[in-house]
N, CA and C atoms of all chains as a GROMACS GRO file, in nm:
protein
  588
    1UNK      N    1  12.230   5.902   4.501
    1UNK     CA    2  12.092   5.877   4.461
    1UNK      C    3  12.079   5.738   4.399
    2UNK      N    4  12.171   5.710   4.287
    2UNK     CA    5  12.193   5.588   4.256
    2UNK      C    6  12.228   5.503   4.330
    3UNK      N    7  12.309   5.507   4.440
    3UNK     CA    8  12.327   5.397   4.526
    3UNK      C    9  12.152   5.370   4.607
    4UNK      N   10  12.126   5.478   4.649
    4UNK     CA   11  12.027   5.456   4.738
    4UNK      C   12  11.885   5.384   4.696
    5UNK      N   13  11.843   5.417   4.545
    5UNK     CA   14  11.777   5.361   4.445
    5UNK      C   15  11.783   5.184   4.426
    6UNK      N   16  11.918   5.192   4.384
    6UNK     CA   17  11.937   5.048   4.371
    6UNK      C   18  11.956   4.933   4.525
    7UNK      N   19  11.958   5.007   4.598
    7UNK     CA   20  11.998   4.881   4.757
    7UNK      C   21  11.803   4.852   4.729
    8UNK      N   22  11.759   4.985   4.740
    8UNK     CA   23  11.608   5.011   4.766
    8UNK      C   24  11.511   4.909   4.666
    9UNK      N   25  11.579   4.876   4.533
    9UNK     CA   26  11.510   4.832   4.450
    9UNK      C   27  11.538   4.652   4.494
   10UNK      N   28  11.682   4.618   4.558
   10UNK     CA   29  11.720   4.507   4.591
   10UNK      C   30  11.618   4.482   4.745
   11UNK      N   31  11.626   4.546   4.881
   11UNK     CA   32  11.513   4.543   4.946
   11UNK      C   33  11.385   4.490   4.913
   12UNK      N   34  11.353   4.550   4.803
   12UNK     CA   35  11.186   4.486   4.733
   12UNK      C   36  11.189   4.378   4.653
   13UNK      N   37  11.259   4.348   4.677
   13UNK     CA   38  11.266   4.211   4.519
   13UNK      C   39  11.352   4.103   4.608
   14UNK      N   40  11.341   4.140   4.797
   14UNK     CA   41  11.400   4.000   4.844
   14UNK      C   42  11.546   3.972   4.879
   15UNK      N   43  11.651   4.085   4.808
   15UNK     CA   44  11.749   4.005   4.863
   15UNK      C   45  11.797   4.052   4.995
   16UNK      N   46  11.851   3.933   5.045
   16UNK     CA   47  11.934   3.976   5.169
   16UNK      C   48  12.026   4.111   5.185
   17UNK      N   49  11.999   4.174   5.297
   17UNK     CA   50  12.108   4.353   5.351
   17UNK      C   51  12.214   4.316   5.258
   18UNK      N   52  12.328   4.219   5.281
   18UNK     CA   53  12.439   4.212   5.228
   18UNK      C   54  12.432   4.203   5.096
   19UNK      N   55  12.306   4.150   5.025
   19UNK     CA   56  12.311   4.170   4.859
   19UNK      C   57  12.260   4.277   4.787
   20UNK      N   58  12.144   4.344   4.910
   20UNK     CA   59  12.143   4.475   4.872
   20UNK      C   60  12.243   4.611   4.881
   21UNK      N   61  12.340   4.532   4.973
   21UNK     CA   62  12.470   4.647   4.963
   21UNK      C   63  12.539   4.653   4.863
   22UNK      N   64  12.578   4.485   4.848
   22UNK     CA   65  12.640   4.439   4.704
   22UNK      C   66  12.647   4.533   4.563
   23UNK      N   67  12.486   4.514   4.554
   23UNK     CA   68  12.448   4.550   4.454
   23UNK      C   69  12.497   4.710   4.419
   24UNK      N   70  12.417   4.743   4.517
   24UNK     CA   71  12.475   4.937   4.497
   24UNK      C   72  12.599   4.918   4.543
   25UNK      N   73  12.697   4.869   4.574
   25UNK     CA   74  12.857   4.885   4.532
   25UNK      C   75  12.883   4.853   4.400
   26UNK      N   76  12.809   4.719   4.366
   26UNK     CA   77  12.853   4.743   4.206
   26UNK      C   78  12.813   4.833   4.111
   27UNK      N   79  12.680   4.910   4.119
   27UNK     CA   80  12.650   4.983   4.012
   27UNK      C   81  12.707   5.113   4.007
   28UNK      N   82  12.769   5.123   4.185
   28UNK     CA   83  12.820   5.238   4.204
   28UNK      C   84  12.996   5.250   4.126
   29UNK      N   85  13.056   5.111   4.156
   29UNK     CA   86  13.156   5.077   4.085
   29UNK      C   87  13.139   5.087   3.952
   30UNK      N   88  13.037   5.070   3.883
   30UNK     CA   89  13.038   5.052   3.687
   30UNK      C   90  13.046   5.243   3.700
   31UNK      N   91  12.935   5.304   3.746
   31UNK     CA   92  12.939   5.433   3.739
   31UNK      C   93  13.073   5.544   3.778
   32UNK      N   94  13.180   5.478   3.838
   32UNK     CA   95  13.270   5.519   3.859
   32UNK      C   96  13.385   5.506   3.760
   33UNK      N   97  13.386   5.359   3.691
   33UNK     CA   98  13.466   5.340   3.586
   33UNK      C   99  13.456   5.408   3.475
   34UNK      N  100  13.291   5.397   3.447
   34UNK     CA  101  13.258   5.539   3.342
   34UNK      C  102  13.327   5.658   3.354
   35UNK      N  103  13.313   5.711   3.443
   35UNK     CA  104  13.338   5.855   3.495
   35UNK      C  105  13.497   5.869   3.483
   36UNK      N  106  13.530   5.749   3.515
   36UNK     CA  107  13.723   5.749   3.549
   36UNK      C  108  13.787   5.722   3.377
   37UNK      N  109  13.730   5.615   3.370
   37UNK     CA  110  13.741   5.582   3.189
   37UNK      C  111  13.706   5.646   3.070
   38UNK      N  112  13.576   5.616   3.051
   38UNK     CA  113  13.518   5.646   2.956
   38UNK      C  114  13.466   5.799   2.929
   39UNK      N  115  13.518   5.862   3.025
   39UNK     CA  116  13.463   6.006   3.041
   39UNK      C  117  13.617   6.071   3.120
   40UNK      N  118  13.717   5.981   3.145
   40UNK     CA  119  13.836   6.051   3.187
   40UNK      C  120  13.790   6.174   3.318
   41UNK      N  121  13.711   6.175   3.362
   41UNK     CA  122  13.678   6.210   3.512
   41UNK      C  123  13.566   6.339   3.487
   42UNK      N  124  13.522   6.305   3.404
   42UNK     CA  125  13.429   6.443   3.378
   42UNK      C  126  13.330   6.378   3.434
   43UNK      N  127  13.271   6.460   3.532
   43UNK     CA  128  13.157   6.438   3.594
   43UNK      C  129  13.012   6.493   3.559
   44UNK      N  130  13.037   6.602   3.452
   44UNK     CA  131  12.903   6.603   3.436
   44UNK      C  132  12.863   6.533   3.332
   45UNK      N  133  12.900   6.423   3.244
   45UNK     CA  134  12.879   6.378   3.144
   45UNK      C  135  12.765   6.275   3.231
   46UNK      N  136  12.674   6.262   3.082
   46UNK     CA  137  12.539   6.152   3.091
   46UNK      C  138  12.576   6.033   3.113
   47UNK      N  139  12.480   5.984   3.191
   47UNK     CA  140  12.500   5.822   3.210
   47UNK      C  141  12.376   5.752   3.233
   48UNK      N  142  12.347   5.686   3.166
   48UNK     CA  143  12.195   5.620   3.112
   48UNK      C  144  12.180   5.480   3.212
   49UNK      N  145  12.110   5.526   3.355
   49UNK     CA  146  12.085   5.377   3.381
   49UNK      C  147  11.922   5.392   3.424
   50UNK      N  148  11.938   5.181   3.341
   50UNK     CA  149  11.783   5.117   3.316
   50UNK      C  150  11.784   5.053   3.425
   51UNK      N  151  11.689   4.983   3.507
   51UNK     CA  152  11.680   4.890   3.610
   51UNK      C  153  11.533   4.794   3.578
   52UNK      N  154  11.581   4.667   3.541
   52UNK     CA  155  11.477   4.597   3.488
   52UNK      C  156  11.466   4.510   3.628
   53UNK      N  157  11.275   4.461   3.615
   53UNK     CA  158  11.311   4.316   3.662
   53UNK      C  159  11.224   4.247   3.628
   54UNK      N  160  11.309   4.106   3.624
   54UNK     CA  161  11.274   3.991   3.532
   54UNK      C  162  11.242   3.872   3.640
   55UNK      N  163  11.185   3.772   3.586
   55UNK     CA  164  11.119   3.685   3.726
   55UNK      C  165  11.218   3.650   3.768
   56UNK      N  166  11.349   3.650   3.749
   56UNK     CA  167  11.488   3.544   3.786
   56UNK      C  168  11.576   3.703   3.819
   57UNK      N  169  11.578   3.793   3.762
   57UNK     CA  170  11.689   3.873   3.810
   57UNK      C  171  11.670   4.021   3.820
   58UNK      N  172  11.788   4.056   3.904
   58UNK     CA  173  11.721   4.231   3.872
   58UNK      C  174  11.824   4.272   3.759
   59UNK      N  175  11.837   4.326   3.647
   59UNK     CA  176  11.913   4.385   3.574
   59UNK      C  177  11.959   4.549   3.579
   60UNK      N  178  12.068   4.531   3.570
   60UNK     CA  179  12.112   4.686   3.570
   60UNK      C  180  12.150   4.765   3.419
   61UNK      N  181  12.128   4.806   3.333
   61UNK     CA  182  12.176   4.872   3.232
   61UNK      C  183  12.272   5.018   3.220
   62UNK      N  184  12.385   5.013   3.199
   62UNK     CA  185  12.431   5.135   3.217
   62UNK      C  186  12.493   5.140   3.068
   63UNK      N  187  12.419   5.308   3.046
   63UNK     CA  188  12.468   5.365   2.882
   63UNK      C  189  12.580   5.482   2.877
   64UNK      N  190  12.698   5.518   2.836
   64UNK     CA  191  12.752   5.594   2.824
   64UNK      C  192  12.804   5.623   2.676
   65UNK      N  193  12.840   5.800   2.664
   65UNK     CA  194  12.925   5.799   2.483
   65UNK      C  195  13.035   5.820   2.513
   66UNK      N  196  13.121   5.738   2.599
   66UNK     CA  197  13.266   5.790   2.591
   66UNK      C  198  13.327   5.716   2.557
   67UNK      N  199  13.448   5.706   2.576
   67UNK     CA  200  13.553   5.594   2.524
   67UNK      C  201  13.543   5.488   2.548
   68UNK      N  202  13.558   5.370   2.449
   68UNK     CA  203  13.512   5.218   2.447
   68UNK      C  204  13.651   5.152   2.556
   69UNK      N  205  13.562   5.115   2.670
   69UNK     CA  206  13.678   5.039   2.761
   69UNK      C  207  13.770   4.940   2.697
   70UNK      N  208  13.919   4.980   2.763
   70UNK     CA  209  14.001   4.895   2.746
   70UNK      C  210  13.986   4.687   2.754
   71UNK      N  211  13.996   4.594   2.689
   71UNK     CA  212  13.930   4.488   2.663
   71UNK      C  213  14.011   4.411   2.781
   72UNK      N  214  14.148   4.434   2.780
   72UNK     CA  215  14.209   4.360   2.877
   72UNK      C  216  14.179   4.447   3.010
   73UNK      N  217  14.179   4.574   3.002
   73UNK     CA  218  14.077   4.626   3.194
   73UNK      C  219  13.966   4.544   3.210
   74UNK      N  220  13.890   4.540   3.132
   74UNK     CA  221  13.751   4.518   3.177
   74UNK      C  222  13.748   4.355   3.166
   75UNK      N  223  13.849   4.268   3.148
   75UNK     CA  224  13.834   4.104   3.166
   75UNK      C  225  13.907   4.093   3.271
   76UNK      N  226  13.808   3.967   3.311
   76UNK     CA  227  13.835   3.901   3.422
   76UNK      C  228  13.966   3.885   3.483
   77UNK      N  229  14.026   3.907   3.556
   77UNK     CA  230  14.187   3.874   3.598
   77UNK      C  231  14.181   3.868   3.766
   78UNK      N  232  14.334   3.832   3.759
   78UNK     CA  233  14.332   3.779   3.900
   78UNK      C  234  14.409   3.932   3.961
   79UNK      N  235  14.430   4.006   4.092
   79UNK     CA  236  14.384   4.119   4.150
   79UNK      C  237  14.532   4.058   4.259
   80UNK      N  238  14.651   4.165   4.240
   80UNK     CA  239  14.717   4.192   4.332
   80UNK      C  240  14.734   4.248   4.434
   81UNK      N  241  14.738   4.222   4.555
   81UNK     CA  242  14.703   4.266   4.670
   81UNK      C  243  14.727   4.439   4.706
   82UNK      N  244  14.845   4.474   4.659
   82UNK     CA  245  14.855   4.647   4.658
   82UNK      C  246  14.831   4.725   4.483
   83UNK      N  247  14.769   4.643   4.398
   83UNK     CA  248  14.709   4.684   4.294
   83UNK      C  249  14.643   4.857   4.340
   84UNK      N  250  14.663   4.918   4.266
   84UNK     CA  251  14.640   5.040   4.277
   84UNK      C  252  14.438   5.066   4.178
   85UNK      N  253  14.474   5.005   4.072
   85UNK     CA  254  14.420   4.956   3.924
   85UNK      C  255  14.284   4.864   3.929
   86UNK      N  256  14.193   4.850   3.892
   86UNK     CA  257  14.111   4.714   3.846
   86UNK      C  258  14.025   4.687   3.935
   87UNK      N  259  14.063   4.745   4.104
   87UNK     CA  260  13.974   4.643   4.176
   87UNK      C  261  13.830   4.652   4.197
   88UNK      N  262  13.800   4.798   4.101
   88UNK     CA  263  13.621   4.806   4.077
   88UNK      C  264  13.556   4.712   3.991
   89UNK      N  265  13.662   4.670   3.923
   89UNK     CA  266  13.593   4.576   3.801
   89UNK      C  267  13.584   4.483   3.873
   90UNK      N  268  13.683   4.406   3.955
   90UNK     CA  269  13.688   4.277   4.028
   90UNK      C  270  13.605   4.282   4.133
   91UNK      N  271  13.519   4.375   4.175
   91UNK     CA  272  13.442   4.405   4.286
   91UNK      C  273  13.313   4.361   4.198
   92UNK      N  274  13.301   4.426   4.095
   92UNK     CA  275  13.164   4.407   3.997
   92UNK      C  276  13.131   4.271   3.956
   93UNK      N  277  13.251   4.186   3.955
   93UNK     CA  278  13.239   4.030   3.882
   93UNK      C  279  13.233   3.988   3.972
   94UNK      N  280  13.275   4.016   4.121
   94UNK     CA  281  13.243   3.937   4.245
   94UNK      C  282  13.106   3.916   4.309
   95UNK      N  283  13.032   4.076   4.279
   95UNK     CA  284  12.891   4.069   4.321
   95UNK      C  285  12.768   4.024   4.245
   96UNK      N  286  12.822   4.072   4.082
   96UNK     CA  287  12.695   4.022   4.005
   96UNK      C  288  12.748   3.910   3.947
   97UNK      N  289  12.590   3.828   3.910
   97UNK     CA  290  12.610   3.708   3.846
   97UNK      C  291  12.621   3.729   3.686
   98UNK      N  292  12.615   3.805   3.674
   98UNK     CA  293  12.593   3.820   3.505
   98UNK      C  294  12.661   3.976   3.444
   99UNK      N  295  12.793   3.990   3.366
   99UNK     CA  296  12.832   4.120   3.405
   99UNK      C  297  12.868   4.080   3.198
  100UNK      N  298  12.814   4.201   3.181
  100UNK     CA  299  12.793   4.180   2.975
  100UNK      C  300  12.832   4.282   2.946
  101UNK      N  301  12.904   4.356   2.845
  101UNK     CA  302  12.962   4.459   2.771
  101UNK      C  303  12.961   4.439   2.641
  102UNK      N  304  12.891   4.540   2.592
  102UNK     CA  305  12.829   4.578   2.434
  102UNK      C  306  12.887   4.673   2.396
  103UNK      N  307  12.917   4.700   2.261
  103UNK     CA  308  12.924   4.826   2.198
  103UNK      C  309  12.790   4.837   2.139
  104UNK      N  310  12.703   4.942   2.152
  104UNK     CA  311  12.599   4.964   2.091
  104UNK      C  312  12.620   5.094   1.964
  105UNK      N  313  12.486   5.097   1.884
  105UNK     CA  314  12.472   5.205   1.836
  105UNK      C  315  12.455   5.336   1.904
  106UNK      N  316  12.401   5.316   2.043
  106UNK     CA  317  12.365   5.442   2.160
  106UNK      C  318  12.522   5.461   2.192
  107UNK      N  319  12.598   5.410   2.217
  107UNK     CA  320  12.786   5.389   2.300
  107UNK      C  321  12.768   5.284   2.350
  108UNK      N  322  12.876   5.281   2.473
  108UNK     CA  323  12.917   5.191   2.536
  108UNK      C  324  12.794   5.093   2.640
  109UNK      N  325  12.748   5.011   2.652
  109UNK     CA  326  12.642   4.902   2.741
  109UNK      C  327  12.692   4.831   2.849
  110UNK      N  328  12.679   4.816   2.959
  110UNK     CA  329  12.742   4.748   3.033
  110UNK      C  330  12.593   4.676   3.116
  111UNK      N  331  12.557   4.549   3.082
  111UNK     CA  332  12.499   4.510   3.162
  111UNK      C  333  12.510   4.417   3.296
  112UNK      N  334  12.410   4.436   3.386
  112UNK     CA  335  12.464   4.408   3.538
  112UNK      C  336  12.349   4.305   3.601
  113UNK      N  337  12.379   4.172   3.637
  113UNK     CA  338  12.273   4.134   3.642
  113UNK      C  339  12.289   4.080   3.750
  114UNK      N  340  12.187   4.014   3.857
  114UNK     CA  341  12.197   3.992   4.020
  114UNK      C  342  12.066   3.848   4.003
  115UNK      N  343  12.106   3.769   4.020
  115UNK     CA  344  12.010   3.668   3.997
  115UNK      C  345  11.886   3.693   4.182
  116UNK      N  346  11.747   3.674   4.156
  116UNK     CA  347  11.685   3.681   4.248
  116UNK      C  348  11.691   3.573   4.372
  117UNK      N  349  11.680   3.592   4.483
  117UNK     CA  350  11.679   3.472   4.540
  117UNK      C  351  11.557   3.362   4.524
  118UNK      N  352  11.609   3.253   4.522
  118UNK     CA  353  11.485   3.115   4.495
  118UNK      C  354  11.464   3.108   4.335
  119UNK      N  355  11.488   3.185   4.228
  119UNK     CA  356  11.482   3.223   4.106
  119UNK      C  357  11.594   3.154   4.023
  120UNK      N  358  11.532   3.055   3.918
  120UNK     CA  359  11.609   3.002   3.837
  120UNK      C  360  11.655   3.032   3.715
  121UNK      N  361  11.804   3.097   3.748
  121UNK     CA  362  11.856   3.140   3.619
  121UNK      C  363  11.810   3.109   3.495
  122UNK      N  364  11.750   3.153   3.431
  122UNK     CA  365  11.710   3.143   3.256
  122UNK      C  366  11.564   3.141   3.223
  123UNK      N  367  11.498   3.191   3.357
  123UNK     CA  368  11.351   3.187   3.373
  123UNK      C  369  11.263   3.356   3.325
  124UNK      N  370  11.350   3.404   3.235
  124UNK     CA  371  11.354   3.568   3.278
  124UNK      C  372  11.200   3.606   3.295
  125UNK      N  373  11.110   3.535   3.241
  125UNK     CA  374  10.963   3.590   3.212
  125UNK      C  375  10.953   3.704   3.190
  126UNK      N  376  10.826   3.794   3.232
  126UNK     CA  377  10.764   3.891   3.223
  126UNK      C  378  10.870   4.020   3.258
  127UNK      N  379  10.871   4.106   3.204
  127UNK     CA  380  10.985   4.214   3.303
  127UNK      C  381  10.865   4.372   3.311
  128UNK      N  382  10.968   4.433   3.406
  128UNK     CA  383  10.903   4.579   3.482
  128UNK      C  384  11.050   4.662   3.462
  129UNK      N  385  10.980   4.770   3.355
  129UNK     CA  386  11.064   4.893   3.391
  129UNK      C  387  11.083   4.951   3.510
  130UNK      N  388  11.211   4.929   3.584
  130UNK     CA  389  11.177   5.056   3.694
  130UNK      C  390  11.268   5.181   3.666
  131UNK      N  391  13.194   6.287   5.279
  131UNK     CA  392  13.295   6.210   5.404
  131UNK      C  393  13.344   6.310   5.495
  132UNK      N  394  13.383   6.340   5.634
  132UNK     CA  395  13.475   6.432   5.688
  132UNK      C  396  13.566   6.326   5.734
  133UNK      N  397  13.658   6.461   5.813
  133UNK     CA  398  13.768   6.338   5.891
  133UNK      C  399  13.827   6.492   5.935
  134UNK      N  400  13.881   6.426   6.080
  134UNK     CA  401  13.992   6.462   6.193
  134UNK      C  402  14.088   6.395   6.228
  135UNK      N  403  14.153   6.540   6.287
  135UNK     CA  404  14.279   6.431   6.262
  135UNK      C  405  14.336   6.507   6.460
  136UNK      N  406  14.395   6.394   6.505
  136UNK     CA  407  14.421   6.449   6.658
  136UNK      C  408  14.581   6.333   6.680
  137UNK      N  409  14.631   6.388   6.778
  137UNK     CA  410  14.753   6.290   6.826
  137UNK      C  411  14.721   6.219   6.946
  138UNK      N  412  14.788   6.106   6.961
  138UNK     CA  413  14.789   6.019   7.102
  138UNK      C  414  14.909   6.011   7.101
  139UNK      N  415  14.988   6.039   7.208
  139UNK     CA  416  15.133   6.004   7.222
  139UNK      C  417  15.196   6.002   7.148
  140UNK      N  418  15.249   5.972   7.072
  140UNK     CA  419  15.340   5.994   6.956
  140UNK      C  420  15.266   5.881   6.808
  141UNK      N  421  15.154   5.918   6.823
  141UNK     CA  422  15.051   5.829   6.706
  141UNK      C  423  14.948   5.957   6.658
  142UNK      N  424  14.940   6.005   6.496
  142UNK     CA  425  14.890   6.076   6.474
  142UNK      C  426  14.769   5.981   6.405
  143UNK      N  427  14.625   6.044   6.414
  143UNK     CA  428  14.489   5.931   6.442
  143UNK      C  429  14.436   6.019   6.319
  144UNK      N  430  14.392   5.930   6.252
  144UNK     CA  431  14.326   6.065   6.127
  144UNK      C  432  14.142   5.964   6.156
  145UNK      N  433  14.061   6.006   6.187
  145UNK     CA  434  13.929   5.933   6.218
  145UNK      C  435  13.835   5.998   6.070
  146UNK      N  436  13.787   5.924   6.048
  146UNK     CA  437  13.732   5.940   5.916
  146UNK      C  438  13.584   5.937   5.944
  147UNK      N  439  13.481   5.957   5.857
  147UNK     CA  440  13.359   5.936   5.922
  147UNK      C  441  13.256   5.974   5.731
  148UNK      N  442  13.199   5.884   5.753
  148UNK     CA  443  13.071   5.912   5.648
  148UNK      C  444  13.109   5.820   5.512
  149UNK      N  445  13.040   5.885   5.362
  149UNK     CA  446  13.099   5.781   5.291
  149UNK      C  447  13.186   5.824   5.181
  150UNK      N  448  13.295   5.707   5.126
  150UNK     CA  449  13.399   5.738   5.052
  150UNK      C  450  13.381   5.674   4.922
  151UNK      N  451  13.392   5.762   4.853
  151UNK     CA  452  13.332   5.710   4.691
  151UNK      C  453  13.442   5.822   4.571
  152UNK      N  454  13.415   5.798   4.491
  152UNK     CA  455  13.496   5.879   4.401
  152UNK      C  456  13.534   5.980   4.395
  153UNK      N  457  13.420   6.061   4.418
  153UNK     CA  458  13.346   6.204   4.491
  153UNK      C  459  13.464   6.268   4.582
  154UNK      N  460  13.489   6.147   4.700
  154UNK     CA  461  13.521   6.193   4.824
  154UNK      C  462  13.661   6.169   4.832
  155UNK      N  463  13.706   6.066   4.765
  155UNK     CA  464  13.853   5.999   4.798
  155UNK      C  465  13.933   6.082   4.801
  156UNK      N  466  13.935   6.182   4.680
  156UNK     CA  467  14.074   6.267   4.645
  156UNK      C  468  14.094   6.338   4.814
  157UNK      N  469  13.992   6.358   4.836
  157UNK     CA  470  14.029   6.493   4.976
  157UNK      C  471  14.070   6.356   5.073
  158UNK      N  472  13.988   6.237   5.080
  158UNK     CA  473  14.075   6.180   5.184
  158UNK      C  474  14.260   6.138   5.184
  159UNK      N  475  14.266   6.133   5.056
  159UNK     CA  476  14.400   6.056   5.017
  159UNK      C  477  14.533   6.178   5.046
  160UNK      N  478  14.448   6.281   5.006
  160UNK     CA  479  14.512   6.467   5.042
  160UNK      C  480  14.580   6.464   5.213
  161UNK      N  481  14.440   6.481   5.286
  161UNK     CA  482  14.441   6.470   5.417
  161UNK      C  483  14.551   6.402   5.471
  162UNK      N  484  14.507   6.246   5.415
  162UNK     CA  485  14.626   6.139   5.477
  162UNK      C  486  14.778   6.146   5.431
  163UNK      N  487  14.835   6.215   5.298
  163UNK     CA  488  14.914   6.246   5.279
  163UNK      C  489  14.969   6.359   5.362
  164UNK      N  490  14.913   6.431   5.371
  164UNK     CA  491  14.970   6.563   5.481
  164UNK      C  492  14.991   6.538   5.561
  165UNK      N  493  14.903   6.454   5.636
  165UNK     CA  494  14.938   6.359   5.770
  165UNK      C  495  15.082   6.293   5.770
  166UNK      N  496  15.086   6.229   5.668
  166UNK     CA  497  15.186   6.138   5.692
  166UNK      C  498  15.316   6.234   5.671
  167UNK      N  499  15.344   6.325   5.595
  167UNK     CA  500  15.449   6.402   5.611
  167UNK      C  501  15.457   6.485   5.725
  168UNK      N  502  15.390   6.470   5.857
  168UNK     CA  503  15.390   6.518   6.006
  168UNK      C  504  15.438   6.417   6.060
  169UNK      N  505  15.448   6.288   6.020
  169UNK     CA  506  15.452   6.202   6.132
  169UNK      C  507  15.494   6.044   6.058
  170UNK      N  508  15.545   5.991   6.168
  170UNK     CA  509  15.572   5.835   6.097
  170UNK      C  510  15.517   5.739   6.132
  171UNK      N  511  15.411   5.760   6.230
  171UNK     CA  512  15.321   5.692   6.293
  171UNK      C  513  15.179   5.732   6.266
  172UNK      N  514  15.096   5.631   6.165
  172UNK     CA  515  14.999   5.700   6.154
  172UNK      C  516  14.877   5.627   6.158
  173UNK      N  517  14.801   5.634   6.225
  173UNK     CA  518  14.674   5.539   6.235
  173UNK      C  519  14.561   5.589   6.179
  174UNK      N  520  14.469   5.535   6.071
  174UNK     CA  521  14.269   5.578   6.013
  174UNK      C  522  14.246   5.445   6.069
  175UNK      N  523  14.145   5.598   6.144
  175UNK     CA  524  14.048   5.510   6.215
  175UNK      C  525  13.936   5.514   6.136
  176UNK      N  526  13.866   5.411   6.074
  176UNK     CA  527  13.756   5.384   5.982
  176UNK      C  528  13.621   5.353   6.034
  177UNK      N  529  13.617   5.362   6.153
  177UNK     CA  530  13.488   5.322   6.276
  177UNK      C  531  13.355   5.402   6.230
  178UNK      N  532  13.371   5.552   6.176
  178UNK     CA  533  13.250   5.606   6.136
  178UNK      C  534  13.258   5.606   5.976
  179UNK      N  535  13.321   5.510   5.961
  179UNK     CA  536  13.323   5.478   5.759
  179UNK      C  537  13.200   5.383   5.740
  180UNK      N  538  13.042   5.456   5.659
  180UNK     CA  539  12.958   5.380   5.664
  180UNK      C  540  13.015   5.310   5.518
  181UNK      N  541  13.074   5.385   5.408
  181UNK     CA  542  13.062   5.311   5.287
  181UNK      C  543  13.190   5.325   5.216
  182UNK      N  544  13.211   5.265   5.165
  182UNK     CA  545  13.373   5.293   5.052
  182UNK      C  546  13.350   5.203   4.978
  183UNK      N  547  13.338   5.287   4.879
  183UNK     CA  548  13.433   5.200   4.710
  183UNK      C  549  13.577   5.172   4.665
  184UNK      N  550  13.590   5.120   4.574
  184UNK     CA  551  13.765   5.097   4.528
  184UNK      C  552  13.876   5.147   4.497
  185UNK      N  553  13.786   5.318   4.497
  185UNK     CA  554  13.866   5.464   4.554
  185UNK      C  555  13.930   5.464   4.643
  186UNK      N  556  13.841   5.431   4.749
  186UNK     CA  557  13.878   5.480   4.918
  186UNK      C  558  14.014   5.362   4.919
  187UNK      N  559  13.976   5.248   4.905
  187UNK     CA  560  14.057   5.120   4.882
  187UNK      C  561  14.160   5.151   4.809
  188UNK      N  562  14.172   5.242   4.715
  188UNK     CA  563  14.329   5.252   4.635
  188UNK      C  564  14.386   5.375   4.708
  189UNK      N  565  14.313   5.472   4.767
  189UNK     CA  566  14.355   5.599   4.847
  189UNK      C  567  14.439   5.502   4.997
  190UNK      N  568  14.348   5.449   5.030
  190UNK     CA  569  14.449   5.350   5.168
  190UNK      C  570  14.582   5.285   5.127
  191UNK      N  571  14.570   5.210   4.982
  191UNK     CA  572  14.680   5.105   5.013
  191UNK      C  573  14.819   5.264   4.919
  192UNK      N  574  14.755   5.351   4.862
  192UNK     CA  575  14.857   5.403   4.801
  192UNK      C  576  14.902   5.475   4.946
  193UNK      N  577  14.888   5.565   5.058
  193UNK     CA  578  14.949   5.547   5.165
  193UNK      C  579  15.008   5.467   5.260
  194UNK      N  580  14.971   5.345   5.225
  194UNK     CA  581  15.013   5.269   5.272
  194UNK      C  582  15.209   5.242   5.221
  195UNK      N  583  15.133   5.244   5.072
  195UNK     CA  584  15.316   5.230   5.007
  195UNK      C  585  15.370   5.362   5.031
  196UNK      N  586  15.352   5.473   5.058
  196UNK     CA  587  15.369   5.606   5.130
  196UNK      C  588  15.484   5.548   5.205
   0.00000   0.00000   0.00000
């Protein structure tokens, strides 16, 4: 549902098939790390996602209360070819332009951001809940 | 996801079909393991794979080191 949501929300806001695939691989990837991580594979646990958009980007928000990700998993690194490990995260920094991790008062934040096409980074203007 | 699995000559073909996500991997990685303890020749065919995540991707290469 979430995948299909988010390609759908990328469709309307312009980007190209391949960035609307992008996209729902990555949110589908953050939602999996939750589930694998922060929730150790429990699947029915909550997972809070926002989908903003801003004149420059579409944003993704994902909220979870489970365990605060590991600091060295979730940074940037370089990805060995039969790596078993990591390569959702490295999939996520490959597709979005903007990939942010908070500890909040709610839990864990992971924001996901996809710059629009023709849209100049830092322009965010006006935004729409979707 | 489903998947079949059939022989060609001495090549056991495991054809996969639909999409592979977290959800789905464990049963594919199952499948292909059983497979591979039938046989030493083993080909996925990924032709009806509309989608995979970094599941499906760690389920392949860990048969692979199989």
């Amino acid at each position: 549902v979430v995948r299909a949501a988010v390609e759908a929300l990328g469709t309307i806001y312009g980007l190209p098939a391949h960035g609307c695939r992008g996209i729902a691989l990555a949110v589908d990837e953050a939602l999996a790390n939750i589930i694998r991580h922060a929730y150790h594979g429990d699947f029915n646990r909550a997972i809070e996602v926002n989908c903003r958009v801003l004149a420059d980007r579409l944003e993704f928000t994902l909220l979870d209360q489970g365990e605060p990700p590991d600091p060295v998993r979730i940074a940037p690194h370089a990805l060995d070819d039969l790596s078993l490990s990591g390569r959702g995260t490295h999939i996520i920094r490959s597709i979005m332009d903007e990939v942010i991790y908070e500890r909040t008062p709610g839990g864990n934040q992971l924001r996901l951001s996809k710059w629009l096409p023709g849209a100049e980074p830092g322009t965010s203007g006006e935004e729409k809940e979707v | 996801m489903n998947s079949a699995t059939r022989t060609n000559r001495a090549t056991t073909i495991v054809d996969v079909y639909g999409h592979i996500d977290l959800g789905s991997s464990p049963a594919l990685r199952k499948t292909l393991l059983l497979a591979l303890k039938e046989t030493d020749r083993l080909a996925i065919n990924l032709a009806g794979v509309k989608y995979m995540d970094s599941s499906g991707i760690a389920s392949l290469l860990e048969i692979l080191k199989e």
